[in-house]
MIMARRO-801907 format. One line per field, with one value per residue (C-alpha): residue number from 1; residue in three letters; x, y, z. Coordinates in steps of 0.5 Angstrom, whole numbers, plus 500, padded with zeros to 3 digits. Each point is the difference from the previous one (the first is absolute). Example, Ala and Ser with C-alpha at 12.3 -4.5 7.8 and 13.67 -1.06 7.14 Angstrom:
// residues 2
zavex: 1 / 2
fiza: ala / ser
east: 525 / 502
north: 491 / 507
up: 516 / 498
This chain:
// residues 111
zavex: 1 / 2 / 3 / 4 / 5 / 6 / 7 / 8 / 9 / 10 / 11 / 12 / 13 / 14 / 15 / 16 / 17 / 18 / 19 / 20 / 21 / 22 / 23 / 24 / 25 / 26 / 27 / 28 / 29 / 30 / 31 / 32 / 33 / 34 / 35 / 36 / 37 / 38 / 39 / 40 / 41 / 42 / 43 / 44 / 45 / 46 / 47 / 48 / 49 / 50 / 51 / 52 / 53 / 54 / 55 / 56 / 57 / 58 / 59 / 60 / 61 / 62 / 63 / 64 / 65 / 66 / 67 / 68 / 69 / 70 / 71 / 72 / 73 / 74 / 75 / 76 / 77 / 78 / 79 / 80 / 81 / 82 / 83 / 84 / 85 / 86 / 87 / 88 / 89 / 90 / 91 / 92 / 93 / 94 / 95 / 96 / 97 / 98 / 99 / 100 / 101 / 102 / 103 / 104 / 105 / 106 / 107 / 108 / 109 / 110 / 111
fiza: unk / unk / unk / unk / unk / unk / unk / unk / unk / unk / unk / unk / unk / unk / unk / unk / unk / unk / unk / unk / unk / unk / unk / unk / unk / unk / unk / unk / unk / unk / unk / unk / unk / unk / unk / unk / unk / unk / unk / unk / unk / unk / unk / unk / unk / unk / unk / unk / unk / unk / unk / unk / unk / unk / unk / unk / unk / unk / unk / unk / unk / unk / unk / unk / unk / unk / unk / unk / unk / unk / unk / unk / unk / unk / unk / unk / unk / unk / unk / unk / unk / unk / unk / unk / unk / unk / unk / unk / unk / unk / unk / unk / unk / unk / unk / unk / unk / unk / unk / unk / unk / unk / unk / unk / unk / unk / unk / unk / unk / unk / unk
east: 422 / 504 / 506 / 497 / 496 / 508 / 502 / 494 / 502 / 508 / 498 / 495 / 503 / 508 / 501 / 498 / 503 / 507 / 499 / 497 / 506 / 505 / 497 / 502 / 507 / 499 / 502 / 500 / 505 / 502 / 507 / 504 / 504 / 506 / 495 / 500 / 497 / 498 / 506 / 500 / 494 / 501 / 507 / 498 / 494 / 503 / 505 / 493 / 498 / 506 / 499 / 498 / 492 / 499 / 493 / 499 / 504 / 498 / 504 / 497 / 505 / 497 / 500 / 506 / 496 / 501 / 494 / 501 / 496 / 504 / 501 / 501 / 503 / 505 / 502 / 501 / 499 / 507 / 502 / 496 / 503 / 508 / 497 / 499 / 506 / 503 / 496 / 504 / 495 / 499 / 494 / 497 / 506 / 504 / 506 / 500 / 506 / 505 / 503 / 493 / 498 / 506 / 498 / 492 / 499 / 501 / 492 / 500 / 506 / 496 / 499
north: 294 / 502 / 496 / 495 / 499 / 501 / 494 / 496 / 502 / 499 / 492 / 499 / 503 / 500 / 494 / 496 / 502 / 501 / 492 / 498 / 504 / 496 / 493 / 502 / 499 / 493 / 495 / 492 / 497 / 493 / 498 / 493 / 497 / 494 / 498 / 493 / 498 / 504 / 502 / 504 / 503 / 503 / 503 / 503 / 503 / 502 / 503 / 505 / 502 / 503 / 504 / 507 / 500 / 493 / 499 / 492 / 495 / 493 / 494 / 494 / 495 / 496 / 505 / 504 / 508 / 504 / 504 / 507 / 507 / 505 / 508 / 503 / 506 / 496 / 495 / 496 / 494 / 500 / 501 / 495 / 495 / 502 / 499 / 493 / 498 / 503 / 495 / 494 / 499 / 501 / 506 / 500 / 502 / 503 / 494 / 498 / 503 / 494 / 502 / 500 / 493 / 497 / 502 / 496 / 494 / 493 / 499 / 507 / 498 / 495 / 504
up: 852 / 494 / 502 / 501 / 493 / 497 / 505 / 497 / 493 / 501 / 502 / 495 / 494 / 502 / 504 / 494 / 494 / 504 / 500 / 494 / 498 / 503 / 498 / 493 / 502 / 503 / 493 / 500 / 497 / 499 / 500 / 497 / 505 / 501 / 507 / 501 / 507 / 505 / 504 / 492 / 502 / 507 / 497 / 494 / 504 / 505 / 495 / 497 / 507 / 501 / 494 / 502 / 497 / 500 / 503 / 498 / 497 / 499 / 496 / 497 / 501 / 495 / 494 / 503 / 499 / 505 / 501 / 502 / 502 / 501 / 499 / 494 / 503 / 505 / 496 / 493 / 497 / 498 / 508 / 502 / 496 / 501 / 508 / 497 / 497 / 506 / 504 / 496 / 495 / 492 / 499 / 492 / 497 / 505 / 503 / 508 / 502 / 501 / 506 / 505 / 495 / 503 / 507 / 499 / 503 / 496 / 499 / 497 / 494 / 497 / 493
């Protein structure tokens, strides 16, 4: 009977605060880019979901944010916006790597 009280107790108490710890890791951000049609937008999504601790990333063809839920303990905002530069594309102050911007599609060249 004692066991299963500290069962009880370990899922009721425990469980919980090991995952209100782990969302305190989980930051939003929102990052400029050079995307000008959606050909830009799978790219450079495709780019952050590659980024291990990305959990969701969504870039508004419109506006040109790229918003991103990611973990604080497995990656930075800095690594995100290198994934996309690497991509071809610019990222607020970090430059599109040229060589991976000569290998996008003419529509995605626009800027």
């Amino acid at each position: 009977m004692k066991r299963i009280v500290l069962i009880i107790a370990f899922l009721v108490i425990i469980i919980p605060s090991m995952v209100l710890l782990a969302s305190d890791n989980i930051q939003k951000a929102e990052i400029k880019t050079s995307a000008v049609c959606e050909h830009c937008k799978e790219h450079i999504e495709d780019a952050l979901n590659k980024v291990d601790g990305v959990l969701k990333s969504n870039l508004e063809v419109e506006t040109k944010i790229a918003t991103v839920e990611f973990d604080s303990n497995k990656t930075t905002l800095d690594e995100l916006r290198k994934a996309i530069s690497k991509a071809g594309y610019h990222a607020d102050d970090v430059k599109r790597d040229a060589r991976a911007y000569k290998r996008l599609p003419k529509c995605c060249k626009a800027d």
